[in-house]
Structure formats: structure tokens, C-alpha cells
C-alpha positions as CSV (number, residue, x, y, z in Angstrom):
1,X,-71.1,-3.9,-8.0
2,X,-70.3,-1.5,-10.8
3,X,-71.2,2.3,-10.1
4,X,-72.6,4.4,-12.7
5,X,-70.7,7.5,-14.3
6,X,-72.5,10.6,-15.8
7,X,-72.1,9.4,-19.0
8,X,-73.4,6.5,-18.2
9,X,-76.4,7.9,-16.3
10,X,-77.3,10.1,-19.5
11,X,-78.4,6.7,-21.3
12,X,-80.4,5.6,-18.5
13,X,-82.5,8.8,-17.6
14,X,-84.6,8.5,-19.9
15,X,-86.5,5.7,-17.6
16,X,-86.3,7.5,-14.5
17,X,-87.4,11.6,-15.9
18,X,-88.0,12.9,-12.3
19,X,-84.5,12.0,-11.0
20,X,-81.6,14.0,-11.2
21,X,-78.1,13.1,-11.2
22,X,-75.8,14.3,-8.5
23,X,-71.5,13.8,-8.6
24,X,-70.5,14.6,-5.9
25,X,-69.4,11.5,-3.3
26,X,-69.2,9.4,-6.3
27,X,-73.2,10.0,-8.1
28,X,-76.4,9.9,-6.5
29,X,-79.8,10.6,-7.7
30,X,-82.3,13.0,-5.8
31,X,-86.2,13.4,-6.5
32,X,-88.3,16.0,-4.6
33,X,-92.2,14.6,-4.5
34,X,-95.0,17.1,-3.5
35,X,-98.3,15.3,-1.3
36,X,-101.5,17.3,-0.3
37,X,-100.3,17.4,3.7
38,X,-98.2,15.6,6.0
39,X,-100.1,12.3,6.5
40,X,-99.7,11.5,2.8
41,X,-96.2,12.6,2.7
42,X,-95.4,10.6,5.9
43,X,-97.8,7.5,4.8
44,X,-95.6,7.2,1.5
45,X,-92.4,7.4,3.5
46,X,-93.4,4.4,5.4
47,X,-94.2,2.6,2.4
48,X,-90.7,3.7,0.9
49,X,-89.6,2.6,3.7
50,X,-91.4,-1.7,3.8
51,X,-89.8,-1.4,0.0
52,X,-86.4,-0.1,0.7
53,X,-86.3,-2.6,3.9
54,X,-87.2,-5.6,1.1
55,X,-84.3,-4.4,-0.8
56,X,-81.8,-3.9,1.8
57,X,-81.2,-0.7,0.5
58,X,-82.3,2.5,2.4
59,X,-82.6,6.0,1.2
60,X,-81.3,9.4,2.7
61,X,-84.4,11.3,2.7
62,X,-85.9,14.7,4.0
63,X,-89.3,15.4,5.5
64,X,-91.1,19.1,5.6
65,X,-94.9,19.5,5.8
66,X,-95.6,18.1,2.5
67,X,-92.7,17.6,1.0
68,X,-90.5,14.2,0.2
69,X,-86.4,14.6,-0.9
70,X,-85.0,11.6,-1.4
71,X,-81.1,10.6,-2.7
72,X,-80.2,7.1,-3.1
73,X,-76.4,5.8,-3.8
74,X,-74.9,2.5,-2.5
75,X,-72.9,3.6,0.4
76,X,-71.2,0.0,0.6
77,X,-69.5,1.5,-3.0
78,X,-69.4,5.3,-2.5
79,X,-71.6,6.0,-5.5
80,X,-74.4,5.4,-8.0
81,X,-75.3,1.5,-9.1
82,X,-78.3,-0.4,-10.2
83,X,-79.7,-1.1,-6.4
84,X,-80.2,2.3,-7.2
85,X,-81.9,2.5,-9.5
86,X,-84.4,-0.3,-8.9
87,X,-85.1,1.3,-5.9
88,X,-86.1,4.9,-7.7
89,X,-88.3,2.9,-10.1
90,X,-90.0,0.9,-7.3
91,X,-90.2,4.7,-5.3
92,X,-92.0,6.0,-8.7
93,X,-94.3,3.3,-8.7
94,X,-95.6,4.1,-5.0
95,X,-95.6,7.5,-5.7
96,X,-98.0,7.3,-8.6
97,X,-100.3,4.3,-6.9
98,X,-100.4,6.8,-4.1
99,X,-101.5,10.3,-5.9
100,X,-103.3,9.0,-8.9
């Protein structure tokens, strides 16, 4: 599996605004989402987490109150590939099923 580079991740954000590119450990991408209280916040987790389990690819994600951070890389590679970013897009599609 090939891992994505900055450069390479400059063409492709454009699809994925919300996501930010991070080097370090080889490139990851984070997204912070906002939900009205916990119950939302922890209700999209679990349905993050039935999609990521259908993948076979799992976030590393953080939980306060309302708030969702999640960073996805292929740990298998030590960086950034396209299992992760079909994951963030699948993740974007909750999110906005969920709050719109």
C-alpha cells in the first residue's frame, strides 16, 4: 500500500476540506466534529465505529462532552494511504446524515 506525502495530500484535500494533514509518524489526518451533548457525540462514535469495523480499519479517536477528534493513518504502513482516506469520507458522510 502506497502512503501519501504532503505534496501529495495538497491534491487531494480539496475532497476532504475538514481534514487536516499531520507529518509526523509518517502523515495522518485529524478532524475535530462538534455535537449538541454527549449522547450524539457518543451515538456517532458507535456508528464510526460499525463503519471502521466494515473496513478493518479503526481510528484513534478522542471523546470530551461533546466533542469528536479523530486521526486516521494505516499503522500496518506507519503513515497516510487511501484506507484512509475512504474512511474520512465515509466519517463525513455520517457526520452530516447525523446533524443535518
Amino acid at each position: 500500500m502506497q502512503l501519501i506525502d504532503v505534496q501529495q495530500w495538497r491534491t487531494l484535500a480539496a475532497g476532504l476540506p475538514h481534514w487536516h494533514y499531520q507529518e509526523a509518524g509518517g502523515g495522518s489526518i485529524c478532524r475535530e466534529l462538534l455535537f449538541d451533548d454527549f449522547v450524539q457525540a457518543f451515538s456517532f462514535m458507535t456508528r464510526v465505529a460499525l463503519l471502521a469495523e466494515r473496513q478493518g480499519h479503526h481510528p484513534d479517536w478522542w471523546n470530551a462532552y461533546n466533542r469528536v477528534r479523530i486521526e486516521l493513518s494505516t499503522h500496518d504502513v506507519g503513515g497516510l494511504t487511501s484506507r484512509d482516506l475512504a474512511l474520512a469520507q465515509a466519517i463525513d458522510r455520517a457526520y452530516l446524515a447525523m446533524v443535518a
